[in-house]
PAVEX-831732 format. One record per residue (C-alpha): residue number from 1; residue in one letter; x negated, y negated, z negated. Coordinates in Angstrom, 2 decimals, decimal comma. Each point is the difference from the previous one (the first is absolute). Example, Ala and Ser with C-alpha at 12.3 -4.5 7.8 and 13.67 -1.06 7.14 Angstrom:
% PAVEX-831732
R    i  aa        x        y        z
R    1   A   -12,30     4,50    -7,80
R    2   S    -1,37    -3,44     0,66
//
This chain:
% PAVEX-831732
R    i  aa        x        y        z
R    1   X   -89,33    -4,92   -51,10
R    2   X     0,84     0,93    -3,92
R    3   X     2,94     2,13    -0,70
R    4   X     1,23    -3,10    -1,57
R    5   X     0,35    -1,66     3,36
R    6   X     1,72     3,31     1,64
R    7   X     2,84     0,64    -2,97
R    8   X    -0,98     3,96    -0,45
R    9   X     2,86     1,75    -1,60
R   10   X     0,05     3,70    -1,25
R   11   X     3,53     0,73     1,69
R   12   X     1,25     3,63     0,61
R   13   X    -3,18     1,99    -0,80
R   14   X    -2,06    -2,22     2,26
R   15   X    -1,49    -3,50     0,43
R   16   X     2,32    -3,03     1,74
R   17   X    -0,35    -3,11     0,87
R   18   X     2,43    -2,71     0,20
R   19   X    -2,26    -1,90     2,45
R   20   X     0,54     2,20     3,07
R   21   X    -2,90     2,77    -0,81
R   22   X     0,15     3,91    -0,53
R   23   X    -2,78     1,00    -2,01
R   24   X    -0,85     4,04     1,67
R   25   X    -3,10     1,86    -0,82
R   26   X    -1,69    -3,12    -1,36
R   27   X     1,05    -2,42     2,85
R   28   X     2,11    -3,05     0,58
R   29   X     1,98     0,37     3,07
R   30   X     2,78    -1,98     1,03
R   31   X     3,57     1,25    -0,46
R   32   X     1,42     1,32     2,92
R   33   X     2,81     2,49    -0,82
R   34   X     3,08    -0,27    -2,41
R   35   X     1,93     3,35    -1,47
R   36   X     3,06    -1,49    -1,30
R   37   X     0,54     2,46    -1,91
R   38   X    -3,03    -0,55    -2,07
R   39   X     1,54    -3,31    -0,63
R   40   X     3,23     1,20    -1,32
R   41   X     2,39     1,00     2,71
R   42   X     1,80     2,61    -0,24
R   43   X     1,82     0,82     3,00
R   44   X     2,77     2,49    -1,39
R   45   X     3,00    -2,09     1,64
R   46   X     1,38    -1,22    -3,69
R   47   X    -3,47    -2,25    -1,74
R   48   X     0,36    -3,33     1,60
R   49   X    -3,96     0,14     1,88
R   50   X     0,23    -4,05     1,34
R   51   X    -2,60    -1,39    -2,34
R   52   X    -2,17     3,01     0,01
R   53   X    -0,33    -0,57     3,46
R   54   X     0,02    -3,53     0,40
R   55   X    -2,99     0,02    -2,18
R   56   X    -2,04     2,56     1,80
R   57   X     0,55    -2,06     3,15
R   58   X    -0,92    -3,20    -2,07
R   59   X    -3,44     1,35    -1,02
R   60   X    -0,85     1,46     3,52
R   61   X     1,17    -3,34     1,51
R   62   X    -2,32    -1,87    -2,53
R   63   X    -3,18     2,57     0,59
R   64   X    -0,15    -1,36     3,37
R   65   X     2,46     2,38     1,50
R   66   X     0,79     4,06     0,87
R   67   X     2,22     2,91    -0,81
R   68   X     3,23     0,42    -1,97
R   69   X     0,44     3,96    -0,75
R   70   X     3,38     0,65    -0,36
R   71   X     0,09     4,16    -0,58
R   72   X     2,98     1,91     0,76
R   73   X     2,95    -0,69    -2,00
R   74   X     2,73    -2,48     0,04
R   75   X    -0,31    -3,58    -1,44
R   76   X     2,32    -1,36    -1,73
R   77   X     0,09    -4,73     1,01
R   78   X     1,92    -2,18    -1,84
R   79   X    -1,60    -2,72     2,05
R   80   X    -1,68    -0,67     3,03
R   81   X    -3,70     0,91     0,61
R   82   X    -1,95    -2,74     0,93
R   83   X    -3,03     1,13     2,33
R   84   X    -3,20    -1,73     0,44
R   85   X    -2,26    -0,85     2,62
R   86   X    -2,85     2,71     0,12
R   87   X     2,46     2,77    -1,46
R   88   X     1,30     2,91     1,40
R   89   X     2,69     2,05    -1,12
R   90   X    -0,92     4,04     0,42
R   91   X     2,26     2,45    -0,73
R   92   X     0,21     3,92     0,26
R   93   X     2,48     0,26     2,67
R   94   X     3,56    -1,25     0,69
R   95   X     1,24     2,85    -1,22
R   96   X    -1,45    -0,32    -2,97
R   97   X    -1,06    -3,17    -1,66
R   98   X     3,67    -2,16    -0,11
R   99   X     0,12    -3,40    -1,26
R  100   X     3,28    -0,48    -0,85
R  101   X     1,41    -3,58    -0,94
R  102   X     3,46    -0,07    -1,76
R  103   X     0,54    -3,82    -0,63
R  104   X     2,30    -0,88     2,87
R  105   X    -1,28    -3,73     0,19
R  106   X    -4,00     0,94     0,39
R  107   X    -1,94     1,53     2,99
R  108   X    -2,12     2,83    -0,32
R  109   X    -3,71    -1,81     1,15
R  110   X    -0,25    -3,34     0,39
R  111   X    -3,11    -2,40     0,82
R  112   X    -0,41    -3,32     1,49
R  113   X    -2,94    -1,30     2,08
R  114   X    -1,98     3,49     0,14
R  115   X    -2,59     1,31     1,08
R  116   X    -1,55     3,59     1,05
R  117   X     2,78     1,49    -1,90
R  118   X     0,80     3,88     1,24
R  119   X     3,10     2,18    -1,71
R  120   X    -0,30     3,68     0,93
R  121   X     1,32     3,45    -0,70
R  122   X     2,96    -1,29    -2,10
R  123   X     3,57    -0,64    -0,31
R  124   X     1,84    -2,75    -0,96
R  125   X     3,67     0,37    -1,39
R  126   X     2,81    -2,35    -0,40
R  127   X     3,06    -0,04    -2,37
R  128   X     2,14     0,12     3,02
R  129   X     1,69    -3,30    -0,47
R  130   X    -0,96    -3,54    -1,06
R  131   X    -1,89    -2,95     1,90
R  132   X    -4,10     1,37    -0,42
R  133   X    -2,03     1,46     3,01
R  134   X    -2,14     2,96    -0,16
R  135   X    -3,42    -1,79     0,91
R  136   X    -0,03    -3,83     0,50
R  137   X    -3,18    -1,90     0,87
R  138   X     0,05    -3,38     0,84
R  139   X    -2,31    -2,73     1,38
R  140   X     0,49    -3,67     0,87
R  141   X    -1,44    -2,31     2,75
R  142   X    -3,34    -0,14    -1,52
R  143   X    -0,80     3,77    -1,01
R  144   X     1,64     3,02     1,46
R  145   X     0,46     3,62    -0,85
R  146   X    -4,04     0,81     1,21
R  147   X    -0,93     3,82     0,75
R  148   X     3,24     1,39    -1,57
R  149   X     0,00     3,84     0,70
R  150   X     2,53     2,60    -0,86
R  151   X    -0,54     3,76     0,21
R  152   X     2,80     2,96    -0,51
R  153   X     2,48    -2,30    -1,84
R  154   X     3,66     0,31    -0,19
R  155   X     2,36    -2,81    -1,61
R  156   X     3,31     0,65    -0,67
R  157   X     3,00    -0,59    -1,22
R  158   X    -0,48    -3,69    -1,23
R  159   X     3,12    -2,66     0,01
R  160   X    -2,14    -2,23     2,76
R  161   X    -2,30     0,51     2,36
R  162   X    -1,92     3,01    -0,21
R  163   X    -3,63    -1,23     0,93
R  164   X    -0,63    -4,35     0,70
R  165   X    -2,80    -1,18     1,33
R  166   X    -0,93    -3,53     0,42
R  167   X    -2,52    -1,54     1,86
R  168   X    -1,85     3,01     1,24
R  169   X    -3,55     0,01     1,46
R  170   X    -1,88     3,25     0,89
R  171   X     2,42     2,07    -1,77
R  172   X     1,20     3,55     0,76
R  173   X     2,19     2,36    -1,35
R  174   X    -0,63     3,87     0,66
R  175   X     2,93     3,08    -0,74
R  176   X     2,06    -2,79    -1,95
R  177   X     3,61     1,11    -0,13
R  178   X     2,78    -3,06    -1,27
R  179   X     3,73     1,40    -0,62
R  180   X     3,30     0,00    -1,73
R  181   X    -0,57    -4,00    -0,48
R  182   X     2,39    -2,80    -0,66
R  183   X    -1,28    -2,30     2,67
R  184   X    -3,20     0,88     2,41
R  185   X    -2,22     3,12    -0,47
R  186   X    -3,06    -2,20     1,33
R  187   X     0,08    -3,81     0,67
R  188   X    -3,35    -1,45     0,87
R  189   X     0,13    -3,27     0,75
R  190   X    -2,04    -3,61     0,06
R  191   X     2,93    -2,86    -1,85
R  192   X    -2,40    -2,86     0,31
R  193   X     0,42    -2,43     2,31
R  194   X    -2,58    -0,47     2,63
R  195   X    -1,89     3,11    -0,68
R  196   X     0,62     3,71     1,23
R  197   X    -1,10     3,44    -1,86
R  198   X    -2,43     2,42     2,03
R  199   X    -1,53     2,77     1,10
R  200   X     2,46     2,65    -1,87
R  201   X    -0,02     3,72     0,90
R  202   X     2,63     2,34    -1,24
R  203   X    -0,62     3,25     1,00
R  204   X     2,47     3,66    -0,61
R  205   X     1,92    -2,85    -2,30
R  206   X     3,74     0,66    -0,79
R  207   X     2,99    -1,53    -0,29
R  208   X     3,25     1,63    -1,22
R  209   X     3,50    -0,39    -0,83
R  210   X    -0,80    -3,42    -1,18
R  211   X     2,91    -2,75    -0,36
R  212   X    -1,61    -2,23     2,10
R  213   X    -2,62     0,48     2,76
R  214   X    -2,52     2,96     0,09
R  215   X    -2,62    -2,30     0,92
R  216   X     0,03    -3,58     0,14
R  217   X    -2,96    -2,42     1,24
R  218   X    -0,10    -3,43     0,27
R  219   X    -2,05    -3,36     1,07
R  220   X    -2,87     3,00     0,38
R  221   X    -2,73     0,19     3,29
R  222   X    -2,05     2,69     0,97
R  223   X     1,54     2,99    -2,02
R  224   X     0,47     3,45     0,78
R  225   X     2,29     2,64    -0,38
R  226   X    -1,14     3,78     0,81
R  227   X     2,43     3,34    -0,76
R  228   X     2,40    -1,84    -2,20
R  229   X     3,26     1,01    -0,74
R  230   X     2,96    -1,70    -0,91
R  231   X     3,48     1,75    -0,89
R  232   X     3,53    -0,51    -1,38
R  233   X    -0,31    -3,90    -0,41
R  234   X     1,32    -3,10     1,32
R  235   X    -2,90    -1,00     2,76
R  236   X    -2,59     2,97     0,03
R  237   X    -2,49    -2,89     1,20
R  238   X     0,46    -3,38    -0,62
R  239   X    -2,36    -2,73     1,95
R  240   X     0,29    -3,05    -0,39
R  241   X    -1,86    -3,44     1,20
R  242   X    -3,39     2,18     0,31
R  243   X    -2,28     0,37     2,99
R  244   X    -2,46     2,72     0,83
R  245   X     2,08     2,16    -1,95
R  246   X    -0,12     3,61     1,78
R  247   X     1,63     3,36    -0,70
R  248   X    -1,93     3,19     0,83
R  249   X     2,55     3,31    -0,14
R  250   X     2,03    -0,55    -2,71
R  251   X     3,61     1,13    -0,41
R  252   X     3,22    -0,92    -1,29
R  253   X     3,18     1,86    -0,40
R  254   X     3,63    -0,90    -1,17
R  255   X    -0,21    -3,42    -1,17
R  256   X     3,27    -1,75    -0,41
R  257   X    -1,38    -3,14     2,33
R  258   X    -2,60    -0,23     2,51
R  259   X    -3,32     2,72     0,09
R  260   X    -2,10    -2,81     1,20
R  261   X     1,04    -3,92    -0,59
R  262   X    -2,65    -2,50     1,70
R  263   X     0,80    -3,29    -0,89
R  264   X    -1,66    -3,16     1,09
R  265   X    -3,84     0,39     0,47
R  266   X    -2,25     0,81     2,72
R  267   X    -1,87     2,73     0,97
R  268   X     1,62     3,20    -1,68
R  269   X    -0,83     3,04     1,59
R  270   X     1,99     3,81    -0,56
R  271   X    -1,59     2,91     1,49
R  272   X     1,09     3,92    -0,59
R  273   X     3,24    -0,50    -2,02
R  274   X     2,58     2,38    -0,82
R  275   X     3,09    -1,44    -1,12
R  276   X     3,25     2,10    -1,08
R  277   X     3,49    -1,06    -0,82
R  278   X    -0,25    -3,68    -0,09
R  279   X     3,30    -1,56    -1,53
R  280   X    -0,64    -3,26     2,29
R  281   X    -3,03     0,04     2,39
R  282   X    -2,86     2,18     0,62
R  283   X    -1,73    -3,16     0,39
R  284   X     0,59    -3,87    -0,35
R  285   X    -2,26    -2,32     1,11
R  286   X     1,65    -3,51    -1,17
R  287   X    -0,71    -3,78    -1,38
R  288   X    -1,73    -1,13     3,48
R  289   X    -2,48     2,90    -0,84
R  290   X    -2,71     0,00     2,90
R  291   X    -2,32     2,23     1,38
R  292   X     1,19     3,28    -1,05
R  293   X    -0,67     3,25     1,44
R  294   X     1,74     3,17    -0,25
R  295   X    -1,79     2,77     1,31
R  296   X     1,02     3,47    -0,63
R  297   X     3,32     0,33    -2,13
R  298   X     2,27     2,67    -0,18
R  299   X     3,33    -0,31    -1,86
R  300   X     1,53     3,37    -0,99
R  301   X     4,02    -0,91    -0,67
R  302   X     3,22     2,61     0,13
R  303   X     1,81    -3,62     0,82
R  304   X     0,04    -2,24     2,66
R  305   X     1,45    -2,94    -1,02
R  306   X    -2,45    -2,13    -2,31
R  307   X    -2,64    -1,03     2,95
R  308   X    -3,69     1,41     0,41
R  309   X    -1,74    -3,37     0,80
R  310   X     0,98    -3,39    -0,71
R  311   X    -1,47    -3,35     0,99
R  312   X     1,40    -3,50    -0,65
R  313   X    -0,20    -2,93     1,88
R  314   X    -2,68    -2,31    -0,14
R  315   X    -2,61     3,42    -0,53
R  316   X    -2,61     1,26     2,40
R  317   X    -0,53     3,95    -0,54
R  318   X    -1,50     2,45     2,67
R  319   X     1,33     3,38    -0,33
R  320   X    -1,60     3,36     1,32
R  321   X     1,12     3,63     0,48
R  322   X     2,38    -0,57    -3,25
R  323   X     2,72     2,66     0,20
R  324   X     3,21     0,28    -1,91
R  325   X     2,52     3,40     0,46
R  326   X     2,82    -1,69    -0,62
R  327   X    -0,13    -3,40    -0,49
R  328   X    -0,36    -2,94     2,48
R  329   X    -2,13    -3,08    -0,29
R  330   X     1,20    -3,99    -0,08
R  331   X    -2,56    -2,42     1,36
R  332   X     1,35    -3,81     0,19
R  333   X    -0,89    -1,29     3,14
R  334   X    -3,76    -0,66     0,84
R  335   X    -0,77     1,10    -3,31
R  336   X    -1,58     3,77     1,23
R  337   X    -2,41     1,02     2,26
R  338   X     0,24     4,15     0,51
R  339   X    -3,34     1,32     1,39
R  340   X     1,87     3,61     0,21
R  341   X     2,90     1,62    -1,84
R  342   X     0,61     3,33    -0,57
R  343   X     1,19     0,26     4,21
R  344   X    -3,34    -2,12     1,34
R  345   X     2,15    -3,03     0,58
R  346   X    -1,69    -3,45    -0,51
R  347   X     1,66    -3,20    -0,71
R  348   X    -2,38    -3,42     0,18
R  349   X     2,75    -3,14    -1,27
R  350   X    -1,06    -2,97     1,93
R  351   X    -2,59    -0,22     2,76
R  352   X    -2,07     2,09     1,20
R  353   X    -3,36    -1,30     1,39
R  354   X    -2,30     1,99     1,47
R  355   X    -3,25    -1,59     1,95
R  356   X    -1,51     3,05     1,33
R  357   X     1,64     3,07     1,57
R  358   X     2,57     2,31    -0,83
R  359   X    -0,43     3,31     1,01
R  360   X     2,64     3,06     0,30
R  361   X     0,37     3,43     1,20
R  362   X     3,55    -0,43     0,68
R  363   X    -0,45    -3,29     1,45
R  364   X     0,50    -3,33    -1,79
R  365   X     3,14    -1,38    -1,05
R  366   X     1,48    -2,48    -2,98
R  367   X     3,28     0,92    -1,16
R  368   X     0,57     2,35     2,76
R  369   X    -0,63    -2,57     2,89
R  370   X    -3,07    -0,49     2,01
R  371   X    -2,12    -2,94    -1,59
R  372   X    -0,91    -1,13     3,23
R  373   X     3,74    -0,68     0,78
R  374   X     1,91    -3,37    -0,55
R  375   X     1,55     0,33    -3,23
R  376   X     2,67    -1,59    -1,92
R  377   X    -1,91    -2,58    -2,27
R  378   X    -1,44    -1,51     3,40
R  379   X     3,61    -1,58     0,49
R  380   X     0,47    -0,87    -4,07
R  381   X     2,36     2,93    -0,23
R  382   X    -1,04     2,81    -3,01
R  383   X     1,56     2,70     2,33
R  384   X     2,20     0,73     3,31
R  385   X     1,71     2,77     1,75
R  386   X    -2,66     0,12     2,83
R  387   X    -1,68    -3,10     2,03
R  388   X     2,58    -2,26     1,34
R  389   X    -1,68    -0,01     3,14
R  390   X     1,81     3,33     0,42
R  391   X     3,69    -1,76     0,20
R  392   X     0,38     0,57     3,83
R  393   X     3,70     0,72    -0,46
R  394   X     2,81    -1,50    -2,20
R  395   X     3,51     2,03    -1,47
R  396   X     3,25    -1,42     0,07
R  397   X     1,10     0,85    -3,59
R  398   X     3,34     1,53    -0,59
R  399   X     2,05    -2,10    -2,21
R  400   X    -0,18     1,30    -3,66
R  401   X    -2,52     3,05     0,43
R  402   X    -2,96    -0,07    -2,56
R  403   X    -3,18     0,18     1,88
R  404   X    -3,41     0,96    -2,04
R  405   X    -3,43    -0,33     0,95
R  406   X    -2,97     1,24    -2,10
R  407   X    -2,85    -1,89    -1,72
R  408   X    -3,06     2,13    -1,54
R  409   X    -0,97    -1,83    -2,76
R  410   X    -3,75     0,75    -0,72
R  411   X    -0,91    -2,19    -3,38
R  412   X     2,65    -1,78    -2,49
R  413   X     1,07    -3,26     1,63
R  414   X     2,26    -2,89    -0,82
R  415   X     2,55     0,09     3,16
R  416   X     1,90    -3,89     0,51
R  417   X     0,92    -0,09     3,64
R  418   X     1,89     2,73     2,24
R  419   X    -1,11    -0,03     3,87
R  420   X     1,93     1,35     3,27
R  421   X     0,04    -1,55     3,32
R  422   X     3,31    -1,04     1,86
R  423   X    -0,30     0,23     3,81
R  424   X     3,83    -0,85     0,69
R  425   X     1,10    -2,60    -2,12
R  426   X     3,81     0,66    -1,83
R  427   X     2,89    -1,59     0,84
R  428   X     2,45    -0,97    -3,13
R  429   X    -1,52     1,67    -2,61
R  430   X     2,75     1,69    -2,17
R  431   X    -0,69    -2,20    -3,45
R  432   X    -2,08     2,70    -2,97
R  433   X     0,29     2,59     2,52
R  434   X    -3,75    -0,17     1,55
R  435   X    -2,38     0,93    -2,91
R  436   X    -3,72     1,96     0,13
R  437   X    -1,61     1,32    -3,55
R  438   X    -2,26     2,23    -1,30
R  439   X     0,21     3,48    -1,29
R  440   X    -2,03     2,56    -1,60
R  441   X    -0,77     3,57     1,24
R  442   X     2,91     0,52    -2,71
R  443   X     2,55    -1,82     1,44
R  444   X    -0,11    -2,75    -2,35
R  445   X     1,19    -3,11     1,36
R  446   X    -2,93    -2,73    -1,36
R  447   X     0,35    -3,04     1,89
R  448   X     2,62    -1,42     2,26
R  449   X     0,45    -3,01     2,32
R  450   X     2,57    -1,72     2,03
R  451   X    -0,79    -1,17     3,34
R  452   X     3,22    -1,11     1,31
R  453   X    -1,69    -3,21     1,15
R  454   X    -3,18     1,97     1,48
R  455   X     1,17     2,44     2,86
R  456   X     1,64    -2,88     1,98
R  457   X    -3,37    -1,12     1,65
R  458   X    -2,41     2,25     1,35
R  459   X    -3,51     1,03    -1,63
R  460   X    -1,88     1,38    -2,89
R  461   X     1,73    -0,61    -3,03
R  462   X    -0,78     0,15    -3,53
R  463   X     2,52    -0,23    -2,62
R  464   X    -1,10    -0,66    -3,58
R  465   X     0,75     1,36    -3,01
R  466   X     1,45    -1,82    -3,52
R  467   X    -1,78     1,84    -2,22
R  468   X    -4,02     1,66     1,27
R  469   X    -0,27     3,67    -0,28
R  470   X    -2,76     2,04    -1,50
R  471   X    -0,32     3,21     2,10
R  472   X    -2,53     3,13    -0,59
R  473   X    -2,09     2,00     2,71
R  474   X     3,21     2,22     1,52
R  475   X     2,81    -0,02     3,01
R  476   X     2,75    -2,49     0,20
R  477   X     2,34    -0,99     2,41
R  478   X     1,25    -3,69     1,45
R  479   X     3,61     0,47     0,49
R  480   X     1,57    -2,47     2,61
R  481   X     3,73     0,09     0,61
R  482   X     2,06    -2,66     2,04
R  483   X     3,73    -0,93     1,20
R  484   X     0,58    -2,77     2,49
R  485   X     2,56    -0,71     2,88
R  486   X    -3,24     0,57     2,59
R  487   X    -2,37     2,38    -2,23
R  488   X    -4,14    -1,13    -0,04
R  489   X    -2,19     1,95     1,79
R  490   X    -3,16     1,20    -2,34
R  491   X    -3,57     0,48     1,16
R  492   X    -1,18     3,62     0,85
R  493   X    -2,50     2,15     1,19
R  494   X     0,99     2,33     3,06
R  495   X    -0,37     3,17    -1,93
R  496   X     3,39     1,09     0,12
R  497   X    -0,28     3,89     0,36
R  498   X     1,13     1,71    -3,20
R  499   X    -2,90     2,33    -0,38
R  500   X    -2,51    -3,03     0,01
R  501   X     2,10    -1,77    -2,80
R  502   X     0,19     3,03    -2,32
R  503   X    -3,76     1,70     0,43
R  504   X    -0,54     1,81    -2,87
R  505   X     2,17    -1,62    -2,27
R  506   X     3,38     0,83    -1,37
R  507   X     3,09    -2,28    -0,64
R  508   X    -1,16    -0,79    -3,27
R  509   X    -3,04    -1,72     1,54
R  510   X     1,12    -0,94     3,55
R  511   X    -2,11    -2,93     1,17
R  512   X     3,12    -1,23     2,20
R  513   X     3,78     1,13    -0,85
R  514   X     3,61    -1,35    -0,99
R  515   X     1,77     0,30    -2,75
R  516   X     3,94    -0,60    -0,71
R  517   X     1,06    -3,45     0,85
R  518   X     1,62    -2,83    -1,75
R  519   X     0,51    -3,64    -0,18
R  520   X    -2,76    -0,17    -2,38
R  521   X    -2,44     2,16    -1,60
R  522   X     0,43     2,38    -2,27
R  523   X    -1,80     0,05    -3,31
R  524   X    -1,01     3,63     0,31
R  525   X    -0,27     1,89     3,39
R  526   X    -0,97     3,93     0,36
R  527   X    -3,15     0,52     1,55
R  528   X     0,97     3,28     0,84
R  529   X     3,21    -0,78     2,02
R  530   X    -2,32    -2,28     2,19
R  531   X     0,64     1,01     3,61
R  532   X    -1,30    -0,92     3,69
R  533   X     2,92    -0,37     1,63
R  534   X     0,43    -3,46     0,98
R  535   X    -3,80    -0,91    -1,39
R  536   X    -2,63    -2,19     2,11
R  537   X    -3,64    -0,73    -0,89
R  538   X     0,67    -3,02    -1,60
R  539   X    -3,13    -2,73    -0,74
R  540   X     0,05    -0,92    -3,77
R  541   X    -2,54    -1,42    -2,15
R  542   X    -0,55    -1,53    -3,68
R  543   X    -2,02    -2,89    -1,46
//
């Protein structure tokens, strides 16, 4: 090699090359480390620094690759910086070494199609308005965003998005704060078609009091978040269409929408949240999401009304000892399966198989009746009163007087068809005067049917409703109330004594009572007014 063929240059009291070597103590090494400053930035706030440091990322980029020094001080960009594969960014500190962008239409870093990139120890500041992001890397469907690493970073104030990723593989992002953005303080995402981003770890990351979400991820698989924090935003956390995505302790407090948002996906997992002031939902799990678990939340709220847990239909999400103070939780039906809430109850939607044994202390028992027991689904009924075997005895029904009978309702069902039993058929039914419906533990009237036609012969009887209704796990009532020249007997058990009917229960929740009377029933009856006088064990059922 001649010095011909390396380009020696007496530059700055010492030998250069142009051709990627460093001439020290008589050898040629290869370039490793850029000072911008010894290429002409400044960093006072005022000297625009963008080509100073453009070029010292150039010639590291074209010596094969390795450090950008930017020392403390504040760097003025005009433009945006364009990083290489092979180049990382080191700064002394957020606190100390700002890059500071003032054109409103430019980000602050930008690269396409990189690899082994790494920005540390610096900040990046927007002009606080204007359409550029703080850091934006891109890749497309044939090269991605390869071994991107971030270190102490904090973006801020830019008109977009704070920090976009696109097409992410093996990249993670360590103490990297995002705020005061016009759109999302982190959006990491894979936007071509047929392909997904992975393998993404943000760890002690945070978003804040950005317009949009705190932290947004989409189309991404096998990603990780660990003691992140998102704050003051729309959605603290943001996932959408990804699978294998899981959350590992991270918080998020008073975001204007939901802490957590799952949408779509499969197989997102949140352990060890704490959650504060949620303007919608603690959590969301929507867009036929599948496969989530929830394991360990706690929502912290002075109000009650937004709701702690929400799950749409269509989504299959298993929730365990997840506690709320105040608010309650809103699972469409067969959506949820609770292993244990914060009282040790368990819900299971659906059916329950079990091929072995099931073993208990306190013996064994599904939804409070012995499994061993005839139950309701073995006649195609979702619930009854007690077995109908039971109707020994029938009560002639005094014309007018509303007679209720309770239903425990163990899982949300879809109730069409009312069931009672006539034993003495009716004589001249009084026409709209012989009605049964359904009520709530409220006293809300949600279902009613005639059956003029149906208490003038003798057996069970189901009346069917116009319009389906969707009930959750919880009391209600089937009314029945009749008028007729000869009044139907119903179908009854023989527990008549008072003290059997009421056993540990008060009006509110009587299993068997009256209440009022009328030639049809009311819209709204009061629970608490129900009464025994008059009442009979009455066989009911639903389907």
């Amino acid at each position: 090699m001649t010095l011909r063929d390396i380009d020696l240059k007496y530059v700055g009291g010492r030998l250069s090359s142009s051709k990627g070597l460093d001439i020290k103590g008589g050898k040629v090494t290869p370039i490793s480390w850029a000072n911008v400053r010894e290429l002409g930035a400044v960093g006072d706030g005022i000297t625009d620094d963008t080509a100073a440091i453009q070029a010292a990322i150039d010639a590291v980029s074209t010596a094969g690759g390795g450090v950008v020094y930017l020392p403390r001080g504040t760097y003025k960009l005009t433009d945006a910086l364009t990083l290489k594969s092979n180049v990382a960014l080191q700064g002394d500190g957020i606190a100390a070494t700002v890059l500071t962008q003032t054109a409103t239409n430019k980000h602050g870093i930008k690269g396409s199609n990189l690899e082994l990139v790494s920005i540390r120890d610096l900040m990046v500041d927007g002009p606080g308005t204007g359409t550029g992001q703080g850091i934006h890397l891109d890749g497309t469907v044939i090269i991605y965003s390869f071994y991107v690493t971030m270190r102490n970073v904090m973006v801020r104030q830019f008109g977009d998005t704070g920090i976009f990723i696109d097409d992410p593989v093996t990249t993670d992002l360590y103490n990297v704060t995002s705020k005061e953005n016009g759109a999302e303080g982190f959006y990491i995402t894979c936007s071509d078609t047929g392909t997904v981003g992975t393998s993404t770890s943000l760890v002690a990351c945070y978003g804040h009091n950005n317009v949009g979400n705190g932290f947004r991820l989409y189309n991404m698989v096998y990603s990780t978040f660990t003691g992140c924090a998102a704050d003051n935003n729309v959605n603290g956390y943001k996932i959408e269409a990804c699978e294998g995505v899981t959350l590992t302790g991270c918080g998020a407090e008073q975001n204007s929408g939901d802490s957590i948002q799952i949408s779509g996906g499969n197989c997102i997992s949140v352990f060890g949240a704490w959650l504060s002031e949620s303007g919608t939902n603690g959590v969301h799990v929507t867009g036929s999401a599948h496969v989530v678990t929830l394991k360990g939340i706690k929502e912290f709220s002075s109000v009650g009304t937004p709701t702690f847990i929400k799950v749409d239909t269509g989504c299959t999400v298993t929730v365990e000892n997840c506690k709320s103070d105040t608010r309650s939780n809103n699972f469409a039906a067969g959506t949820t399966m609770v292993v244990s809430d914060a009282s040790l109850n368990q819900t299971i939607p659906g059916t329950l198989t079990v091929s072995g044994n099931i073993n208990g202390q306190a013996g064994v028992a599904a939804n409070g009746i012995d499994i061993s027991s005839v139950q309701a689904g073995d006649h195609g009924l979702l619930t009854w009163s007690y077995d109908p075997t039971s109707t020994t005895s029938t009560t002639t029904t005094l014309a007018n007087t509303i007679y209720l009978s309770a239903l425990y309702v163990r899982r949300s069902v879809t109730v069409s068809k009312l069931w009672f039993i006539v034993n003495v058929l009716g004589v001249t039914a009084t026409a709209g005067a012989n009605n049964v419906g359904l009520y709530n533990s409220a006293g809300t009237l949600l279902g009613l049917v005639n059956v003029d036609s149906l208490v003038t012969t003798t057996g069970p009887k189901s009346a069917t409703l116009a319009t389906p209704v969707l009930i959750t796990p919880g009391l209600y009532w089937v009314a029945m109330q009749f008028q007729a020249t000869t009044q139907p007997g119903i179908g009854r058990s023989n527990a008549a004594i008072l003290s059997t009917l009421t056993l540990n229960q008060s009006s509110s929740t009587y299993r068997f009572a009256t209440n009022g009377s009328g030639t049809t029933l009311p819209p709204t009856i009061t629970p608490a007014s129900n009464s025994t006088t008059g009442s009979a064990a009455l066989w009911v059922g639903i389907s």
